[in-house]
C-alpha positions as CSV (number, residue, x, y, z in Angstrom):
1,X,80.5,95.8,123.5
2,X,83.5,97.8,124.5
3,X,85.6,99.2,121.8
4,X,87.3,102.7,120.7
5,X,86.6,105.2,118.1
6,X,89.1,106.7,116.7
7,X,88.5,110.2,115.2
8,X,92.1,110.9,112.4
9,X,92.5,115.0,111.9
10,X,95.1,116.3,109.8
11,X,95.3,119.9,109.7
12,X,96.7,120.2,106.0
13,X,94.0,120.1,103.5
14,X,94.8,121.2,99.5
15,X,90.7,121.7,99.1
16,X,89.9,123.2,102.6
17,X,92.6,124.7,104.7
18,X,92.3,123.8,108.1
19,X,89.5,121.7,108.0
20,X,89.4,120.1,111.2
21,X,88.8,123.9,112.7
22,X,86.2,125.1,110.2
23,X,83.3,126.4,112.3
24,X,80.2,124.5,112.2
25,X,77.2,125.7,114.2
26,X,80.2,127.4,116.8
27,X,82.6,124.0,117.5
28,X,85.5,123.1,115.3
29,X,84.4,120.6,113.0
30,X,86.7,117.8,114.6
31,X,85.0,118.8,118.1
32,X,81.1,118.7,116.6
33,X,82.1,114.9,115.2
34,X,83.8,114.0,118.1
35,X,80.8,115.2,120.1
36,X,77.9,113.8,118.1
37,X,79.9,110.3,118.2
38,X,80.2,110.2,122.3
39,X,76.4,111.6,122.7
40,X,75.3,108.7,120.0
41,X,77.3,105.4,121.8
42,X,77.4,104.1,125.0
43,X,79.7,105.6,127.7
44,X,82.0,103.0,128.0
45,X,82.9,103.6,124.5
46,X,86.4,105.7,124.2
47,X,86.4,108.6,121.4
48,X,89.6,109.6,120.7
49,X,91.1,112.6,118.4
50,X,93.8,111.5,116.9
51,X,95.6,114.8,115.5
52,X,98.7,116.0,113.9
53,X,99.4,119.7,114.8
54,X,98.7,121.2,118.3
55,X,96.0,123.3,117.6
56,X,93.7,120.5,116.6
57,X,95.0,119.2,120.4
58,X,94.2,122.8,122.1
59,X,90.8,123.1,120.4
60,X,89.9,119.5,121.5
61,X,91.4,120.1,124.9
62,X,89.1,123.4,125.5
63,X,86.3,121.3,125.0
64,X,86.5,118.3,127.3
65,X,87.3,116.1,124.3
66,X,90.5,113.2,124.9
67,X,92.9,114.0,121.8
68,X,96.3,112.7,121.3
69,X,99.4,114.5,118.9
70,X,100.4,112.0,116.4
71,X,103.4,112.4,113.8
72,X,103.1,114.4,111.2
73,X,104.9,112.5,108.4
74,X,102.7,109.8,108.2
75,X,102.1,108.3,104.8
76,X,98.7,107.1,105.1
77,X,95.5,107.3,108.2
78,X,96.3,104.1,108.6
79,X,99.4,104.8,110.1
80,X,98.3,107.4,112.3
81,X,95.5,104.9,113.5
82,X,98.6,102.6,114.3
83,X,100.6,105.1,116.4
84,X,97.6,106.0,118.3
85,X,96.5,102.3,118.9
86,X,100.5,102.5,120.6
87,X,99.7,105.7,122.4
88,X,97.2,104.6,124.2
89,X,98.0,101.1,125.2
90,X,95.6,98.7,123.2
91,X,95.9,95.1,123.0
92,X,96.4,93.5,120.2
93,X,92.8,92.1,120.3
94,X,90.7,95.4,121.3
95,X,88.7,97.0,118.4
96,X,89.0,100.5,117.3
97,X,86.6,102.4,114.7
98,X,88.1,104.7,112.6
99,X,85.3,107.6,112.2
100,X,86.9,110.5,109.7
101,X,87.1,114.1,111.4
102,X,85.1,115.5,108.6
103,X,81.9,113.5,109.3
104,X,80.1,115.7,111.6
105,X,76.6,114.5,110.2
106,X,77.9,110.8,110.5
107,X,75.2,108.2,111.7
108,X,76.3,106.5,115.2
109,X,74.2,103.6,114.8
110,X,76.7,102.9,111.8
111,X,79.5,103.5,114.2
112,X,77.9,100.6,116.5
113,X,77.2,98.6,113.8
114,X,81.0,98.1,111.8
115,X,82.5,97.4,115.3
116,X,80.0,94.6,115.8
117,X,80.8,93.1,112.9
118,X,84.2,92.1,114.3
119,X,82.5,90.2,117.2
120,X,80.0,88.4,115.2
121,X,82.3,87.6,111.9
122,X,85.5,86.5,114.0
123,X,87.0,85.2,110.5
124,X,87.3,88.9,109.8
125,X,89.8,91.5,111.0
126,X,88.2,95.0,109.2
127,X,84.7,95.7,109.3
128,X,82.8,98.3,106.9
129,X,79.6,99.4,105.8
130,X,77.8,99.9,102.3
131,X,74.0,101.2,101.3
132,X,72.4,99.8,98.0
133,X,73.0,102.1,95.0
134,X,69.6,104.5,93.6
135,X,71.1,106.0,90.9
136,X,72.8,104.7,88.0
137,X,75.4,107.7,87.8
138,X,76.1,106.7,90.9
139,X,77.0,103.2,89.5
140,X,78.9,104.4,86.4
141,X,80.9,107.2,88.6
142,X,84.5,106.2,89.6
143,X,85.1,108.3,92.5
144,X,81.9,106.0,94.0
145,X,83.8,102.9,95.5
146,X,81.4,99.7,94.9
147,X,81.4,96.2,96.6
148,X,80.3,92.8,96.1
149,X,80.0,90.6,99.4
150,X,79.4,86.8,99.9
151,X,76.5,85.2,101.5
152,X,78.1,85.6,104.6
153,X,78.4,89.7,104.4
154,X,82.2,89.3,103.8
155,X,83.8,91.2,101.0
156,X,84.4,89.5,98.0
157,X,86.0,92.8,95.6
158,X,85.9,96.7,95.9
159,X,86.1,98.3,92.6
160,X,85.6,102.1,91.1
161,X,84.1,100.2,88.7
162,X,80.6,99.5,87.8
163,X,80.2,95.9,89.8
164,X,78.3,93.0,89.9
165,X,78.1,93.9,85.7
166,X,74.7,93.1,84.6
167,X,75.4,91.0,81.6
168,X,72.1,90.6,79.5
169,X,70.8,94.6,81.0
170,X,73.9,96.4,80.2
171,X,74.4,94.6,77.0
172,X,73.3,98.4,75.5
173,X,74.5,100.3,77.7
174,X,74.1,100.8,81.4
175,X,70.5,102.4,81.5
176,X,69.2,101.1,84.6
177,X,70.0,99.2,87.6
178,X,70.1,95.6,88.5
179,X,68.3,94.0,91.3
180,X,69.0,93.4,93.8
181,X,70.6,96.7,94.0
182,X,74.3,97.1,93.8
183,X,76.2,98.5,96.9
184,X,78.4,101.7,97.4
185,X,80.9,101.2,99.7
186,X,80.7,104.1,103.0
187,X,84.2,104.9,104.3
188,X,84.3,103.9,107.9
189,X,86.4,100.8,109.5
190,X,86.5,98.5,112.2
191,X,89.9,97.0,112.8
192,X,91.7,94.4,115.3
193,X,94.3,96.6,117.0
194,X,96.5,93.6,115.7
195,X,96.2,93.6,112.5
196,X,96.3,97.5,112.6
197,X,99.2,97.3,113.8
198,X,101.3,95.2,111.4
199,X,98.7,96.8,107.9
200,X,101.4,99.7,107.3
201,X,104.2,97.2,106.8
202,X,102.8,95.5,104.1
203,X,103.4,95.4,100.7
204,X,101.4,97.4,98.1
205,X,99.3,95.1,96.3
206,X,99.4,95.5,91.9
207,X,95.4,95.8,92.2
208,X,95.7,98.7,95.2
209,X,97.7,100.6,93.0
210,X,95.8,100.1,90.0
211,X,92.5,101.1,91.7
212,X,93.7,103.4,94.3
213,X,91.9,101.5,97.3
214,X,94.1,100.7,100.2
215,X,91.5,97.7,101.6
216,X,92.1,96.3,98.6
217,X,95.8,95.6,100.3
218,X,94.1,93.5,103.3
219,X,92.4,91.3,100.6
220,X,95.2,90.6,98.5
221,X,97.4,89.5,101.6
222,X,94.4,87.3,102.8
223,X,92.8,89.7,105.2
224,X,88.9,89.0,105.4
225,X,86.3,92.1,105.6
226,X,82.8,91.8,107.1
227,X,80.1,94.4,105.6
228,X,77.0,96.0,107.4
229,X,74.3,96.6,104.9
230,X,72.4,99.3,105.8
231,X,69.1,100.8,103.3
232,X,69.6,104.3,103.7
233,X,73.1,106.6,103.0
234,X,74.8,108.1,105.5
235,X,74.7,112.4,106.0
236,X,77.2,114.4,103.5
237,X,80.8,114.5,104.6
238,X,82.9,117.7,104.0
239,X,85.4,117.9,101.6
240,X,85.1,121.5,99.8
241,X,83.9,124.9,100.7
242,X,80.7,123.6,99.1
243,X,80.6,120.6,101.2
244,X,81.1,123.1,104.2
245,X,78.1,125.6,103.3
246,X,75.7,122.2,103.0
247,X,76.2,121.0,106.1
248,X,76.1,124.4,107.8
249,X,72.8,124.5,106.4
250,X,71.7,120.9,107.6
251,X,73.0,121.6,110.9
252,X,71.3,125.2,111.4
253,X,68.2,123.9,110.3
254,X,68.1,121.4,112.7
C-alpha cells in the first residue's frame, strides 16, 4: 500500500519550548520520530516533516529527512496537514497519516495499520486507532478521549466521558470495568487527501465545541471513521519536561 506520513511540528510550545528540537538520545525529537517511522514502513512510503519555523526545516535538512515550511498562522494541525497535502502535489484520493512530531516511541505497525483501514473500509474517509481500557481512572478521566464503534469498526461517538456507561455496574458508582473492555481513543489519523482538503472549511459542530474534539466535526457533517483495535497502548508521547526525562530514559535503556 502506498500512502504518506505526515509528521506536523510546530515550534511554539506553552509546556515545552521548542519541542520539536529537544534532544533525545542526540537527534531532535522531530528527526528521531521521523526516523523511527521510515526505518519501521516500507520504502515506498513518503515521511514528510511538515514544520512551521525554519530551524525545524534546517535540523531536518542536516539529517537526510524531506521537510516542508508550512504557515505559521494556522488555526488547527489540520490545516497545516491541508497546506502540505497542496505542497506536495497529492491527489485528492491518495492517503496521508498524520503521525504527531512528539511521538518518538510511536509503534509503526499502528502507522501501517490506520492507513489500511481507508482501503479496507472505503465508506470511511479518517482512520484511527484505540486499545481497550485497564484502569478504571483511566475510564473516569476526561483528558482520556473514549470511543464506541459499530460492528463494522466504524466510530459510532468519541466522548471525555465515561462511555459505553455500564448501567446495572455503575449503578454505585464506577468501581470497576465493564466487559468487554471499553476503548481509549490513540491520537493518530488516516485521511483521504480529499476530504483533508475541504475539513478546515467546515463548520464547528455544537458537540465539538462542547467536548473539545475536532473528529467529532467529521461525524456531525456525515464523515464516517474506521477504528483499528489494537490490545496493547502505544509508547508515552511527550508533552512536559517530565514527559521528556521518561522517554530519555526508555530510549537510553534501550
Amino acid at each position: 500500500m502506498v500512502y504518506t506520513v505526515l509528521i506536523p511540528a510546530r515550534l511554539a510550545s506553552t509546556r515545552l519550548p521548542n519541542k520539536p528540537l529537544v534532544d533525545i538520545g542526540g537527534l531532535p525529537m522531530v528527526v528521531r520520530v521521523a526516523e523511527r517511522v521510515k526505518a519501521g514502513l516500507s520504502a515506498d512510503v513518503r515521511v514528510v516533516v511538515a514544520a512551521d519555523d525554519a530551524s525545524i526545516l534546517s535540523a531536518c535538512q542536516a539529517h537526510g529527512i524531506e521537510c516542508l515550511l508550512t504557515r505559521v498562522d494556522h488555526p488547527s494541525g489540520s490545516d497545516r496537514l491541508a497546506e502540505a497535502c497542496s505542497l506536495l502535489g497529492l491527489a485528492d484520493d491518495d492517503i496521508v497519516v498524520n503521525v504527531q512530531g512528539d511521538e518518538p516511541l510511536i509503534d509503526t505497525s499502528l502507522v501501517s495499520a490506520v492507513a489500511s483501514l481507508l482501503e479496507t473500509h472505503p465508506v470511511a474517509t479518517m482512520g484511527t486507532a484505540a486499545h481497550p481500557i485497564q484502569e478504571v481512572a483511566d475510564f473516569t478521566n476526561p483528558n482520556v478521549v473514549k470511543v464506541v464503534t459499530d460492528a463494522a469498526g466504524l466510530a459510532m461517538y468519541f466522548s471525555r466521558a465515561p462511555i459505553a456507561w455500564w448501567r446495572d455496574g455503575f449503578a454505585q458508582g464506577i468501581h470497576t470495568l465493564p466487559d468487554p473492555a471499553p476503548l481509549r481513543h490513540v491520537g493518530i489519523y488516516s485521511y483521504r487527501v480529499g476530504f483533508l482538503r475541504t475539513f478546515p472549511s467546515l463548520p464547528q459542530a455544537p458537540i465539538e465545541v462542547t467536548e473539545a474534539l475536532e473528529q467529532l466535526r467529521a461525524m456531525w457533517h456525515g464523515h464516517r471513521i474506521a477504528v483499528h483495535v489494537s490490545q496493547t497502548a502505544p509508547g508515552p508521547g511527550v508533552d512536559t519536561p517530565e514527559d521528556l526525562e521518561r522517554v530519555r530514559r526508555i530510549i537510553l535503556a534501550n
